[in-house]
Every structure is written in structure tokens, then in C-alpha cells.
MARRO-253603 format. One record per residue: residue number from 1; x, y, z of N, C-alpha, C, O in turn. Coordinates in nm, 4 decimals. Layout:
BEGIN
   i     n.px     n.py     n.pz    ca.px    ca.py    ca.pz     c.px     c.py     c.pz     o.px     o.py     o.pz
 NUM        X        Y        Z        X        Y        Z        X        Y        Z        X        Y        Z
...
This chain:
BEGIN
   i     n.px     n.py     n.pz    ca.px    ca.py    ca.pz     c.px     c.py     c.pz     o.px     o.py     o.pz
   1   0.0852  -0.1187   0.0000   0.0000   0.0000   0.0000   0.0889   0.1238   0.0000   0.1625   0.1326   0.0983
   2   0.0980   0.2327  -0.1011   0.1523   0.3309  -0.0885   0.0924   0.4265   0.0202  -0.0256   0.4238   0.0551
   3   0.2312   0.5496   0.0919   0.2330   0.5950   0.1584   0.1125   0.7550   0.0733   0.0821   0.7781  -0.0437
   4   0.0749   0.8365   0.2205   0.0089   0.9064   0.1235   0.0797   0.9682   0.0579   0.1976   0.9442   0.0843
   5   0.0610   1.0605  -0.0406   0.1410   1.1454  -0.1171   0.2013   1.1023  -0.2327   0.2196   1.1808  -0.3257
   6   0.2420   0.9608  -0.2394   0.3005   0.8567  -0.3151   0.2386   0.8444  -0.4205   0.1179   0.8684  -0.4223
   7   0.2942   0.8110  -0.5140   0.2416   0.7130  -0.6334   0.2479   0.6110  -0.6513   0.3485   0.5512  -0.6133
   8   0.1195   0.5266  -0.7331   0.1257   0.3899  -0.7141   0.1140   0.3531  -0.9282   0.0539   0.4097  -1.0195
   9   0.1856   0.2606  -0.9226   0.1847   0.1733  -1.0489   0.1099   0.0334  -1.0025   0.1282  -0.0510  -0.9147
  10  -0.0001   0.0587  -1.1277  -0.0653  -0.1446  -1.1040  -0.1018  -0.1539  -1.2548  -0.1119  -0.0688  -1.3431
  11  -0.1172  -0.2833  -1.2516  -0.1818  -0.3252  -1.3857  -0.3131  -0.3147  -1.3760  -0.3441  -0.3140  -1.2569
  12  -0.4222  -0.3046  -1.4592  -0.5919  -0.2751  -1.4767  -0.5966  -0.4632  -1.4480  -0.5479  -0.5614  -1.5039
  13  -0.6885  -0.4365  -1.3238  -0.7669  -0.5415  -1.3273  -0.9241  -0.5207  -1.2774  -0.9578  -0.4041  -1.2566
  14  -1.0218  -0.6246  -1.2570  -1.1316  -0.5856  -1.2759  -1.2244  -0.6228  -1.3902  -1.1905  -0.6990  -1.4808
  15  -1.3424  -0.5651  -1.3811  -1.4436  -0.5859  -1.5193  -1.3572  -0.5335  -1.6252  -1.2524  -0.4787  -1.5909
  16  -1.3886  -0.5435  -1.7564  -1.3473  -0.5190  -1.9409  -1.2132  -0.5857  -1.9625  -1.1427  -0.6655  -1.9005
  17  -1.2084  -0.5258  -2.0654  -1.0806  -0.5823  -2.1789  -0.9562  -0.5466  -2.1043  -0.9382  -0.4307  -2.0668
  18  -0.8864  -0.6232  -2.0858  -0.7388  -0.5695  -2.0266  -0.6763  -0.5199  -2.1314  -0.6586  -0.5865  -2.2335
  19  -0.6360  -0.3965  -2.1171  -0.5416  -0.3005  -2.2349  -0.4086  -0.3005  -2.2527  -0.3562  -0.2372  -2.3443
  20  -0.3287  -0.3853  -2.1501  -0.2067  -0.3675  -2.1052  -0.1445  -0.2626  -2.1086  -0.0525  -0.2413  -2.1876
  21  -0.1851  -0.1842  -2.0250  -0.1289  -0.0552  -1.9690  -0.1239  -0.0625  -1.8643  -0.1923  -0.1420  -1.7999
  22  -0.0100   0.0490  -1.7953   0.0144   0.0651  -1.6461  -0.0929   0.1647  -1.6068  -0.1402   0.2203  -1.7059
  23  -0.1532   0.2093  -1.4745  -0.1971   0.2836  -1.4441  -0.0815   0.3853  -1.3262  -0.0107   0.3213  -1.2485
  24  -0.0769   0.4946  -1.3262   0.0092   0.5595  -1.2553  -0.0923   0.6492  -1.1904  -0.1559   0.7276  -1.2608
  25  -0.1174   0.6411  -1.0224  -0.1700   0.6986  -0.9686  -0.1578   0.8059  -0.8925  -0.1148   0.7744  -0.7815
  26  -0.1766   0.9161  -0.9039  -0.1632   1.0354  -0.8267  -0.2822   1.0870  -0.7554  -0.3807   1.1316  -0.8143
  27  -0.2695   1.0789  -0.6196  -0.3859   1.1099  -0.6138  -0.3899   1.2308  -0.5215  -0.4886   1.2728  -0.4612
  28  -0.2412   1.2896  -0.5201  -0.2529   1.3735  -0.4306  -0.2597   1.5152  -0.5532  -0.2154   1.6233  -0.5143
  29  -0.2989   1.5077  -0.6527  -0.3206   1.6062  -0.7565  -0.4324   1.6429  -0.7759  -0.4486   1.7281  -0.8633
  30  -0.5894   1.5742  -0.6759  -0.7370   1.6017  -0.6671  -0.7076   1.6835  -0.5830  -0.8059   1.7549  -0.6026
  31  -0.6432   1.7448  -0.4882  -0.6711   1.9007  -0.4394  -0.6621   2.0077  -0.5415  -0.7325   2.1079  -0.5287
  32  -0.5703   1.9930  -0.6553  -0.5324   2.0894  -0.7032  -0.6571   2.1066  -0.8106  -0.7085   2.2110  -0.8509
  33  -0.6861   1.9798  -0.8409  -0.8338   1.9568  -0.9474  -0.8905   2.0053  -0.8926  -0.8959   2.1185  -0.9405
  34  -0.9675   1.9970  -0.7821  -1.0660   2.0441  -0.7167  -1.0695   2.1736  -0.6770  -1.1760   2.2347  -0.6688
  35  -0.9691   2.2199  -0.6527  -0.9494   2.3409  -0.6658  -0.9427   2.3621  -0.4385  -1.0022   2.4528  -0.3803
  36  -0.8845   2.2876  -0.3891  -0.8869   2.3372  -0.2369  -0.7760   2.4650  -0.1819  -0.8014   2.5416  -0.0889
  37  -0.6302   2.4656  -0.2766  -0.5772   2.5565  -0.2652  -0.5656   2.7154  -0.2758  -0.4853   2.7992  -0.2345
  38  -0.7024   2.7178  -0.3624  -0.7502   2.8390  -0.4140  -0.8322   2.9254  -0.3745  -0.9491   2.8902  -0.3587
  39  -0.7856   3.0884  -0.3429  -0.8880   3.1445  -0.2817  -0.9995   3.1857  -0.3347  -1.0181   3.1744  -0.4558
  40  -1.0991   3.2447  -0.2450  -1.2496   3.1701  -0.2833  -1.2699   3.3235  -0.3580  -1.3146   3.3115  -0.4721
  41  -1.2498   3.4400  -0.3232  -1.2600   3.5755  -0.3730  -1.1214   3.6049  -0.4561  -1.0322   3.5299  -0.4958
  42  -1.1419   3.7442  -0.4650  -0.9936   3.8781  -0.5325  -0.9490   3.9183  -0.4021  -0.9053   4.0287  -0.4344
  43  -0.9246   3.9095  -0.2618  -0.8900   3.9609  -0.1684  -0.7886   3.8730  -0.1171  -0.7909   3.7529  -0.1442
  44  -0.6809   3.9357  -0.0292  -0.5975   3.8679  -0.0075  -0.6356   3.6913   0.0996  -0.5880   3.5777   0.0978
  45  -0.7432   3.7617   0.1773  -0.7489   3.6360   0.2826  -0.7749   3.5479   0.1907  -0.8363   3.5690   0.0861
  46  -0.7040   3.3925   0.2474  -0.6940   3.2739   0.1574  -0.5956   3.2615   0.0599  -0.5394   3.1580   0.0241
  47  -0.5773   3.3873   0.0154  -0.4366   3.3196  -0.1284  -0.3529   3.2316  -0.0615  -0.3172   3.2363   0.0563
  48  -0.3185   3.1327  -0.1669  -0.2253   3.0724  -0.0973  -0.1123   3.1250  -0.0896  -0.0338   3.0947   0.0001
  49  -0.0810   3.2266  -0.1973   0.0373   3.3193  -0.2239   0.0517   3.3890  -0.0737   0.1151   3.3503   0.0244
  50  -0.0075   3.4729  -0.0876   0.0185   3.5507   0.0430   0.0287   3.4800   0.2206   0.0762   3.5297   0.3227
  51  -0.0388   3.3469   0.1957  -0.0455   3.2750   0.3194   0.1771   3.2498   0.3201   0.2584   3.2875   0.4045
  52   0.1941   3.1889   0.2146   0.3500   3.1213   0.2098   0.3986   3.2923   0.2887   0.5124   3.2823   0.3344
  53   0.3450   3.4200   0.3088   0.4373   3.5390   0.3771   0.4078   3.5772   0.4663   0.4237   3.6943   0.5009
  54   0.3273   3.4416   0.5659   0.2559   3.5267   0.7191   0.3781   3.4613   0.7936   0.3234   3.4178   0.8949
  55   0.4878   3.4344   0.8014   0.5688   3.3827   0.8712   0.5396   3.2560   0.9493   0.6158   3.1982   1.0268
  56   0.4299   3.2267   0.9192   0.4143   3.0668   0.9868   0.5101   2.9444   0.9710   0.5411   2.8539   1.0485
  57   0.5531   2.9806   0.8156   0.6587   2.8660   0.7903   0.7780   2.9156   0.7191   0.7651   3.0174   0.6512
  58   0.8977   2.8541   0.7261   1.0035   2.8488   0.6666   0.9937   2.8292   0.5512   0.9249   2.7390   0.5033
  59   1.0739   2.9263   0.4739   1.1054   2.9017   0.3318   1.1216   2.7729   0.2793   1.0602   2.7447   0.1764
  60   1.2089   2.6732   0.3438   1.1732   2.5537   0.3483   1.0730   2.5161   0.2926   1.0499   2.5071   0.1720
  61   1.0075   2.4920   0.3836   0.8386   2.4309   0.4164   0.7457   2.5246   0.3101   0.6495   2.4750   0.2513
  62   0.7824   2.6538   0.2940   0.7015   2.7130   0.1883   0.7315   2.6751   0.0128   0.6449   2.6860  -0.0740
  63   0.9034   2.6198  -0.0162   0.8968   2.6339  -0.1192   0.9799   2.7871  -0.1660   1.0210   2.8049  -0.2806
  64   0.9920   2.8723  -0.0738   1.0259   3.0152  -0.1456   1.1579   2.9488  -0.1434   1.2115   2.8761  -0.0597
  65   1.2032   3.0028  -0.2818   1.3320   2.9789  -0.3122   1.4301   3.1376  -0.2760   1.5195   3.1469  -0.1919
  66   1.3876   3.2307  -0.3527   1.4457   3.3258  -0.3113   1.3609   3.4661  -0.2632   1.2495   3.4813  -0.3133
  67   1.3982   3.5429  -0.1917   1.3310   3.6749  -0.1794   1.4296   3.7988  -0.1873   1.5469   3.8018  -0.1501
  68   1.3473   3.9103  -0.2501   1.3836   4.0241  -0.2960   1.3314   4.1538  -0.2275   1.2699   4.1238  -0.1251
  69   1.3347   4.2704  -0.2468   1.2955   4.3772  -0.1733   1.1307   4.3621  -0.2060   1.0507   4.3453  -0.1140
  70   1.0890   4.3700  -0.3461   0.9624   4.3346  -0.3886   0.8543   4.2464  -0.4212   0.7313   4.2453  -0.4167
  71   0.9734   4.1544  -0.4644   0.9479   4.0126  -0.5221   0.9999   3.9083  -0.4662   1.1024   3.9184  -0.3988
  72   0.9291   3.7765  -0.4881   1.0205   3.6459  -0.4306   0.9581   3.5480  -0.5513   0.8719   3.5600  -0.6384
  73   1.0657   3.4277  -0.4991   1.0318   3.3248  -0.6267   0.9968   3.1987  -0.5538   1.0590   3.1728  -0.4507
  74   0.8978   3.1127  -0.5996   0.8695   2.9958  -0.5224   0.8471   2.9116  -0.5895   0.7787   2.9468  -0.6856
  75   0.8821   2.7684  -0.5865   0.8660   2.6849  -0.6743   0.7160   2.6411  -0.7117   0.6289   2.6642  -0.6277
  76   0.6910   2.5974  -0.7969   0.4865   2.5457  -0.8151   0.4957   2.4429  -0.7224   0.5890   2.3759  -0.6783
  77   0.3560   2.4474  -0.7006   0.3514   2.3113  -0.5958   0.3043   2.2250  -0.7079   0.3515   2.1118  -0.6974
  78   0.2351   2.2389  -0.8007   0.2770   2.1544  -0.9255   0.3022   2.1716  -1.0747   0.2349   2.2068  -1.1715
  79   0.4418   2.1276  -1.0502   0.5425   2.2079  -1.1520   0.4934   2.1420  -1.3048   0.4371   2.0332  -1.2931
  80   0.5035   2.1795  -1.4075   0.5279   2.1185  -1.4974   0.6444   2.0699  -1.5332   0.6454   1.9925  -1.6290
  81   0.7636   2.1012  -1.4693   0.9097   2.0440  -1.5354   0.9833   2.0864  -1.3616   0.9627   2.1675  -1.2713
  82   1.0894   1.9561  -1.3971   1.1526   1.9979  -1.2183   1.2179   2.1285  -1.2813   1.2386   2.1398  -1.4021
  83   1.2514   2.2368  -1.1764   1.2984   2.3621  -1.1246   1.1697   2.4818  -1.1696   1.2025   2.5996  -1.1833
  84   1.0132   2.4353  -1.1916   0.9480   2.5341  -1.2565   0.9141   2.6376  -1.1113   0.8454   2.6122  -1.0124
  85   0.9843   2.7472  -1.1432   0.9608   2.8567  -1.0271   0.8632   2.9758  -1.1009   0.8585   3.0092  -1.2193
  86   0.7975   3.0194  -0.9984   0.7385   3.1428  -1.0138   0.7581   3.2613  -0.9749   0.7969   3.2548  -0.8582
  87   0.7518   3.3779  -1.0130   0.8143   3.4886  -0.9869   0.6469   3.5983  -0.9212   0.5398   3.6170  -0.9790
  88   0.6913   3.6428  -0.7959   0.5699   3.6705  -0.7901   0.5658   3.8488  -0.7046   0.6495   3.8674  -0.6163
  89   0.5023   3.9235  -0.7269   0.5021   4.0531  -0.5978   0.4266   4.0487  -0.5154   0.3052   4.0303  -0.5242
  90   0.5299   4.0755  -0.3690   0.4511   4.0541  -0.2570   0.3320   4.1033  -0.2434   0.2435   4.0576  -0.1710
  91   0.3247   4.2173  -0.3266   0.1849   4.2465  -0.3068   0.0853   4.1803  -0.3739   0.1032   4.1191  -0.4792
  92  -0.0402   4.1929  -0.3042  -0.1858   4.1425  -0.3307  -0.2257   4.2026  -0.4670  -0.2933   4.3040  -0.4499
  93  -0.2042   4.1707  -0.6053  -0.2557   4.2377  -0.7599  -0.2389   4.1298  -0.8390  -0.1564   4.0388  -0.8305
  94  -0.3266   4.1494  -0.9181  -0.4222   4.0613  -0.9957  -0.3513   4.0896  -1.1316  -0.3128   3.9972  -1.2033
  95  -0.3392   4.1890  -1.1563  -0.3353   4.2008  -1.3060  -0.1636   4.2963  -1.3418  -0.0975   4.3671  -1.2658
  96  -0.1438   4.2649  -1.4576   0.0471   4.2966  -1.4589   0.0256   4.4879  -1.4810   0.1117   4.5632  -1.4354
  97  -0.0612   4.5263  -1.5327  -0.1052   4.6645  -1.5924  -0.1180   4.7209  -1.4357  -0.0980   4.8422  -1.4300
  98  -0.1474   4.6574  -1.3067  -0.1324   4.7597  -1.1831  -0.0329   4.6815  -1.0951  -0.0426   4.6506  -0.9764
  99   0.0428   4.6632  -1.1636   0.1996   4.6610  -1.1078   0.2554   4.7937  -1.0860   0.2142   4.8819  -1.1613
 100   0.3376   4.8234  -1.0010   0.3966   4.9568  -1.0280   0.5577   4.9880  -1.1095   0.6414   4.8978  -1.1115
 101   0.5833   5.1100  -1.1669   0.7223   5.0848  -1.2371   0.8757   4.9852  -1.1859   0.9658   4.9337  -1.2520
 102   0.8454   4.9927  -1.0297   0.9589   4.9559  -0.9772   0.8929   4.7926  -0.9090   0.9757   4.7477  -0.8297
 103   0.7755   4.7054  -0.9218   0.7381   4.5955  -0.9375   0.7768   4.5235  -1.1068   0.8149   4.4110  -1.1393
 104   0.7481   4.6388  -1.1815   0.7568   4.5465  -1.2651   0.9081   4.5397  -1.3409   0.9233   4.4562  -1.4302
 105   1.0298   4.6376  -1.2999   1.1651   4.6103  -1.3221   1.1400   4.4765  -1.2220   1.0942   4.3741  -1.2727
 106   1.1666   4.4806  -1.1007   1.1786   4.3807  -1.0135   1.1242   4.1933  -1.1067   1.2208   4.1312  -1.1510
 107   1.0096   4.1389  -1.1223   0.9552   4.0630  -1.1528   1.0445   4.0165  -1.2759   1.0671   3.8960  -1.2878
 108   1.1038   4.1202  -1.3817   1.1658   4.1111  -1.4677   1.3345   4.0755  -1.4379   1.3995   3.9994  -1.5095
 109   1.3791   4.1337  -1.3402   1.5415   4.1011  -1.2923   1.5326   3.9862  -1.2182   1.6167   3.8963  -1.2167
 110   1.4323   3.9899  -1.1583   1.4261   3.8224  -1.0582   1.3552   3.6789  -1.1997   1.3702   3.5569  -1.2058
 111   1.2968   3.7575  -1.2696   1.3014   3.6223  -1.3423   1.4006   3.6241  -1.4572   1.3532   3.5564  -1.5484
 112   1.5064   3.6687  -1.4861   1.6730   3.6763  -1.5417   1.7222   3.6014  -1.4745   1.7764   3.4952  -1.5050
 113   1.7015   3.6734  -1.3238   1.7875   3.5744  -1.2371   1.7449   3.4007  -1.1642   1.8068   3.3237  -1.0908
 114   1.6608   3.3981  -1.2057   1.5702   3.3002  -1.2017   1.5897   3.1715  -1.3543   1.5489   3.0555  -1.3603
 115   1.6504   3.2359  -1.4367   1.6870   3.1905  -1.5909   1.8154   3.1419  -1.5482   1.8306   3.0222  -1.5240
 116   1.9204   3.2348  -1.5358   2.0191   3.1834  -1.4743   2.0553   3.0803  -1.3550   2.1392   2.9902  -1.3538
 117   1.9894   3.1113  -1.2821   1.9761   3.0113  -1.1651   1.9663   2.8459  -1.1756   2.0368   2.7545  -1.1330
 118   1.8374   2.8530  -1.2575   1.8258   2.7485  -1.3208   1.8935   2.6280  -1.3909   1.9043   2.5067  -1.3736
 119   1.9458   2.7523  -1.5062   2.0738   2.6866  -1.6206   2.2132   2.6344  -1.5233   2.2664   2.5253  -1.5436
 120   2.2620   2.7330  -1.4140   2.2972   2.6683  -1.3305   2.3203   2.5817  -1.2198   2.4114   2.5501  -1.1432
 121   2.1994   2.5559  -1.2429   2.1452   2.3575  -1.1622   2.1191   2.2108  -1.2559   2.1393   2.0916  -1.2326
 122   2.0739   2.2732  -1.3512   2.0310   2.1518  -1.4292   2.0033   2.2128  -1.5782   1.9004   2.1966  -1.6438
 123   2.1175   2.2858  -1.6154   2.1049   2.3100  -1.7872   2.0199   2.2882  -1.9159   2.0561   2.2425  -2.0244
 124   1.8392   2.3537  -1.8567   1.7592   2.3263  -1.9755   1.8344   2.3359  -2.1175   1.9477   2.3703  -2.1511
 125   1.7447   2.2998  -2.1711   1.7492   2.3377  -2.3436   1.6698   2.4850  -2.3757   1.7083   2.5528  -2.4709
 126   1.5777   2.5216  -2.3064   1.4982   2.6552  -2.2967   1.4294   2.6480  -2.1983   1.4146   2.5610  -2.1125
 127   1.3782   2.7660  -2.2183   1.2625   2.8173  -2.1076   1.1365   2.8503  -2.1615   1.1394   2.9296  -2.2557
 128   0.9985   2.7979  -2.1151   0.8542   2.8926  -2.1377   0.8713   3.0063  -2.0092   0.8980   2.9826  -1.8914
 129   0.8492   3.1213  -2.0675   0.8332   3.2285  -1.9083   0.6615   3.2867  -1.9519   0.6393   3.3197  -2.0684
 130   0.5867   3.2913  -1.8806   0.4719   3.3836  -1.9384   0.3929   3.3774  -1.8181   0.4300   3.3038  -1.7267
 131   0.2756   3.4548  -1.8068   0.1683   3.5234  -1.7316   0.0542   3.4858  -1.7503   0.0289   3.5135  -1.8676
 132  -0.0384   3.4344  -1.7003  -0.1626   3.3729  -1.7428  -0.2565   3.4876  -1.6309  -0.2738   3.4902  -1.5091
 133  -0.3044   3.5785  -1.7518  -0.4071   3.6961  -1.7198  -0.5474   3.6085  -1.6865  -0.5910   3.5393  -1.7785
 134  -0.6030   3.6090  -1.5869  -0.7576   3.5482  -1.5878  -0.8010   3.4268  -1.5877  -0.7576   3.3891  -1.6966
 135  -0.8623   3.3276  -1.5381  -0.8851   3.2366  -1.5692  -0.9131   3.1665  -1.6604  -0.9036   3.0438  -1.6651
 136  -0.9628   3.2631  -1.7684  -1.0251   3.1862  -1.9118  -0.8978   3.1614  -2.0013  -0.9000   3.0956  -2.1053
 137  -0.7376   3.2493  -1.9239  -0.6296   3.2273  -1.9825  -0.5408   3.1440  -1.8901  -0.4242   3.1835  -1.8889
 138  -0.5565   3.0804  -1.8433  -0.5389   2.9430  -1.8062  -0.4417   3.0052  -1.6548  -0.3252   2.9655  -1.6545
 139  -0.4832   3.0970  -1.5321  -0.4229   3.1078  -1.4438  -0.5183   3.0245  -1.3175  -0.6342   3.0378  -1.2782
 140  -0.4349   2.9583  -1.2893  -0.5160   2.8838  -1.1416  -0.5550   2.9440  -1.0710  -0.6743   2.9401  -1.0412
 141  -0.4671   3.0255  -1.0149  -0.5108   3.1522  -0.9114  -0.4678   3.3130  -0.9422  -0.3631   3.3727  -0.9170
 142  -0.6088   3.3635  -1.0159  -0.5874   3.4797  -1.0751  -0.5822   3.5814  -0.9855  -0.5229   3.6849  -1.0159
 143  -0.6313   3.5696  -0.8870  -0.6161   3.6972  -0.7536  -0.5028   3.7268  -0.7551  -0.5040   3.8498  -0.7596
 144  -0.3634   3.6804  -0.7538  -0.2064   3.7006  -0.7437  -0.1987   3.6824  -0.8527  -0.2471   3.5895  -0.9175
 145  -0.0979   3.8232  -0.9089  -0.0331   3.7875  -1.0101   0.1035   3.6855  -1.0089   0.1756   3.6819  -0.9092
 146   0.1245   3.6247  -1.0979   0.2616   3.5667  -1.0880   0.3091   3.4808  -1.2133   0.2263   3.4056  -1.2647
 147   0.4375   3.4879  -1.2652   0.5092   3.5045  -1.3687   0.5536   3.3261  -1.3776   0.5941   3.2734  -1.2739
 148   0.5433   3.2485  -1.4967   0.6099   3.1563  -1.4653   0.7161   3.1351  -1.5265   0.7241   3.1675  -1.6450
 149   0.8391   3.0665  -1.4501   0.9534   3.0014  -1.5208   1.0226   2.8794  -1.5184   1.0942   2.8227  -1.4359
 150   0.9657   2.8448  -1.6755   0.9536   2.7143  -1.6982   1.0682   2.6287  -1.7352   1.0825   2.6612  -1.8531
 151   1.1677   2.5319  -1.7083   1.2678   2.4810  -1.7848   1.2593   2.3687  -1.8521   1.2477   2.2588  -1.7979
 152   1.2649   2.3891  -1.9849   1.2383   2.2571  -2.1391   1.3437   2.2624  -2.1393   1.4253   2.3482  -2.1055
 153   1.3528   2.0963  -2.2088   1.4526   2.0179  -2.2147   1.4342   1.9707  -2.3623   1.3461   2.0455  -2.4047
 154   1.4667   1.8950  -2.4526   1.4861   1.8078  -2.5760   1.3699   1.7020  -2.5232   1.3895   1.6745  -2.4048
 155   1.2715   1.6455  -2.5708   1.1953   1.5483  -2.5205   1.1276   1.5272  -2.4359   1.0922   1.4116  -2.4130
 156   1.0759   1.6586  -2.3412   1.0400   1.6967  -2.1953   0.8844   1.6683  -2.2022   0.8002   1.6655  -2.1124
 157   0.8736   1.6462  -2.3512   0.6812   1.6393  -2.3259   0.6785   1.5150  -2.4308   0.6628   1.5118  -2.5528
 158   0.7056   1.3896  -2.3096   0.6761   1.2721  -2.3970   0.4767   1.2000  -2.3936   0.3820   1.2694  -2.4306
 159   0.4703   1.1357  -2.3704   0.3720   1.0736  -2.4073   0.2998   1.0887  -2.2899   0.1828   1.1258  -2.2989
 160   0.3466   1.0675  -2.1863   0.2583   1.1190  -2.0644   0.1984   1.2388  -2.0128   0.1050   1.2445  -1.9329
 161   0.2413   1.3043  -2.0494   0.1558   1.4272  -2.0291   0.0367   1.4359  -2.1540  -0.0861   1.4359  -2.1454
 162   0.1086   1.4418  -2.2482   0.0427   1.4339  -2.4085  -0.0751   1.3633  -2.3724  -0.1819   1.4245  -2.3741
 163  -0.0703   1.1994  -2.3281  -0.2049   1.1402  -2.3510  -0.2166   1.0879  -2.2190  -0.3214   1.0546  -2.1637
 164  -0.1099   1.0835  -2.1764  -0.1524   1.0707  -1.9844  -0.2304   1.1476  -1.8930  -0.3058   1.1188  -1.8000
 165  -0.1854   1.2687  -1.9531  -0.2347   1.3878  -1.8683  -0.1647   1.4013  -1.7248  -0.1989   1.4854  -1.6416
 166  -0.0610   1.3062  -1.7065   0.0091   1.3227  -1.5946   0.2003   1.3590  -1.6464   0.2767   1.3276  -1.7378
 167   0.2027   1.4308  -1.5372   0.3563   1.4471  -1.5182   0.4210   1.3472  -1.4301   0.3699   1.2837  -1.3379
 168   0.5707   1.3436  -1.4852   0.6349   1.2454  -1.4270   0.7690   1.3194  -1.4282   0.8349   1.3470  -1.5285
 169   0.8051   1.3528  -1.2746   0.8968   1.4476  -1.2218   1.0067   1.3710  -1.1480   0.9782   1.3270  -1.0366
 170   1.1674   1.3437  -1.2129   1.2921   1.3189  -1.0739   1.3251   1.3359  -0.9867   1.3729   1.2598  -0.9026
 171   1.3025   1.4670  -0.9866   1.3044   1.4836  -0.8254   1.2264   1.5427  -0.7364   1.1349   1.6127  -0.7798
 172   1.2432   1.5296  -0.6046   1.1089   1.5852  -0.5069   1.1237   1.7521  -0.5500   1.1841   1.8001  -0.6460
 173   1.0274   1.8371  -0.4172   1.0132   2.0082  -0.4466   1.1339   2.0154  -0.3701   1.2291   2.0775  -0.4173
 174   1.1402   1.9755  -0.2891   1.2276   1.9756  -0.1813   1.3450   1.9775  -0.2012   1.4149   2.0707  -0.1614
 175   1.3828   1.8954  -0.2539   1.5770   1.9070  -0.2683   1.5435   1.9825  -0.4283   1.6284   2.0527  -0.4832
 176   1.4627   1.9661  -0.4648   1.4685   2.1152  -0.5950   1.4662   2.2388  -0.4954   1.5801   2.2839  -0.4834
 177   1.4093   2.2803  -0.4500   1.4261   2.3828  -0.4118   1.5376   2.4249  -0.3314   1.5734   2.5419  -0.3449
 178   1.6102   2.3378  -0.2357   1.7238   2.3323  -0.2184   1.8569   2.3544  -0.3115   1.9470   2.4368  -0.2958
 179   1.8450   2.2802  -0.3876   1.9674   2.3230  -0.4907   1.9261   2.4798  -0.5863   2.0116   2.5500  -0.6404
 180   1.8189   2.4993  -0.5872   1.8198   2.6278  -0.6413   1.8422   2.7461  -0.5634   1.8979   2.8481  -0.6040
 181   1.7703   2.7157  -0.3879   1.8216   2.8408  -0.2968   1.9693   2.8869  -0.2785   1.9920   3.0004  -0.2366
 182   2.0871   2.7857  -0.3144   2.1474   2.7847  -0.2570   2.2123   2.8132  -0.3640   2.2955   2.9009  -0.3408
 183   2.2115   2.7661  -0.5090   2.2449   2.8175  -0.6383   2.1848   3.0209  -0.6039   2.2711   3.0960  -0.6493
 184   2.1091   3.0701  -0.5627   2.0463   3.1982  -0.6122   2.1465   3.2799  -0.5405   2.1588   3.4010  -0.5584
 185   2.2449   3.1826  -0.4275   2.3326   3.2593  -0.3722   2.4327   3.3275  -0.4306   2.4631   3.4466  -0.4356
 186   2.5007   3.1772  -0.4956   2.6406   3.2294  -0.5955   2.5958   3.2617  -0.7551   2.6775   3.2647  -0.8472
 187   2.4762   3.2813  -0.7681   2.4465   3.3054  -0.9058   2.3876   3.4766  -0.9179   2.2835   3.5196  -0.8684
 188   2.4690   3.5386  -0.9827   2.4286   3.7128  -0.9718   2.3210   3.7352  -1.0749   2.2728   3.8474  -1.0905
């Protein structure tokens, strides 16, 4: 019996045609379906964004990889590719147009440095970086704005995501985020 959090591989058994396929189970990815992480309004109470800056927990435990005067970067809690960090302003705004001049240099130098950082842990082949305005443009949680940065590789979107619909990630958040905090040190 897997532990929670775990994934489980079995073969389909049961009623119909056996297909011979594996099944790969995640099941700790129905919060994120369901949507439990997400706040219920546009106001700060509930973001999960702003919860990771009430000091309850360690960067650690939050995931923040690095912080800035304005901005900080935190890894997704579900990444599409290991090292996918987000670039985000502490403040509570929704939309990139009421950013202010010196938020939005910031968001822009921390995700450079966030490019770099990266290349110096585990040497993508490229990067997706982009902003998902609104929900109908595919942002999970549109109350916070926040920037993503993505690292592609040669072959990074094989068949499982494609027709799986699941990701299949090497390493935990955890020691990812570790090797990148500690990379954001010696990396200018």
C-alpha cells in the first residue's frame, strides 16, 4: 500500500478488456483539481500566495526559493518540469497593468535571475516564461499575479503528459528547491 502522497503503479484489473497498460496513480493532484488551494474571492485572505508570507513557515516548508525587496520566487507546488519557479510581488494584484514601475523592473530582474539560476542547476534546453491573465487564460489563481519560469529540455513532453495527462517528475520540491536556494546565492 503506498504511503500518502506517493504514487502507485498497477496493472488494470477488474471488469473489461485488459489493455495492457500501467496505471500511474496520483492522487494527491485532486486538491489541485478540485481546486482546495484556491482562494475563494480577489482579496488577499486565503491566497495561498500571500499565506506562504505570514511567517508561519520556513522558506523551506514554503517552497520560497528566493526573496527580494519586492518580489520572491517559489517553486509550483505543481510544476510542470523539475525547477518550474514562479516569480511573484509581494503584493496582493491581480493584473500585470497595476503593477507599479519599480514591481515590474523587479519581476523582470528576478526572473533573469531566475533563468540563470536554473541553467545553473540543471542546464535546460529553454525556457517557457509567461503570465496567465484570468482564468479563461489558463491562471489557477488569478487573484495574485505571478510570472512563470519554466525549464524545457529536448523530449520533456513525452507521451505522458500528451495522452496521460500526468507528469512524471525526478526529483522531489524539496531538494529542488534546495539546490536552487542555494544556487540563487552564488548566481548574480
Amino acid at each position: 500500500m503506498p504511503t500518502p502522497g506517493s504514487t502507485e503503479v498497477s496493472e488494470q484489473q477488474g471488469i473489461g478488456v485488459p489493455d495492457a497498460l500501467q496505471r500511474l496513480w496520483t492522487p494527491h493532484r485532486m486538491s489541485y483539481i478540485q481546486g482546495e488551494n484556491k482562494p475563494k474571492g480577489e482579496h488577499s485572505d486565503g491566497c495561498p500566495f500571500c499565506l506562504l508570507l505570514d511567517g508561519q513557515q520556513s522558506d523551506d516548508e514554503t517552497l520560497i526559493v528566493a526573496r527580494d525587496e519586492l518580489v520572491f520566487a517559489v517553486l509550483n507546488l505543481y510544476p510542470y518540469n523539475p525547477g518550474h519557479l514562479m516569480v511573484l510581488p509581494y503584493r496582493h494584484v491581480a493584473d500585470y497593468t497595476d503593477l507599479t514601475a519599480a514591481e515590474t523592473v523587479a519581476v523582470a530582474e528576478c526572473t533573469q535571475r531566475a533563468m540563470r539560476v536554473i541553467r545553473s542547476v540543471s542546464a535546460p534546453h529553454g525556457f517557457n516564461i509567461g503570465l496567465n491573465q484570468g482564468p479563461v487564460a489558463g491562471a489557477g489563481i488569478a487573484a495574485h499575479l505571478h510570472q512563470h519560469v519554466v525549464p524545457r529540455w529536448g523530449g520533456d513532453s513525452n507521451f505522458m503528459p500528451v495522452i496521460g495527462h500526468t507528469r512524471v517528475l525526478p526529483q522531489l520540491l524539496g531538494d529542488t528547491r534546495r539546490l536552487l536556494a542555494d544556487a540563487w546565492q552564488r548566481v548574480a
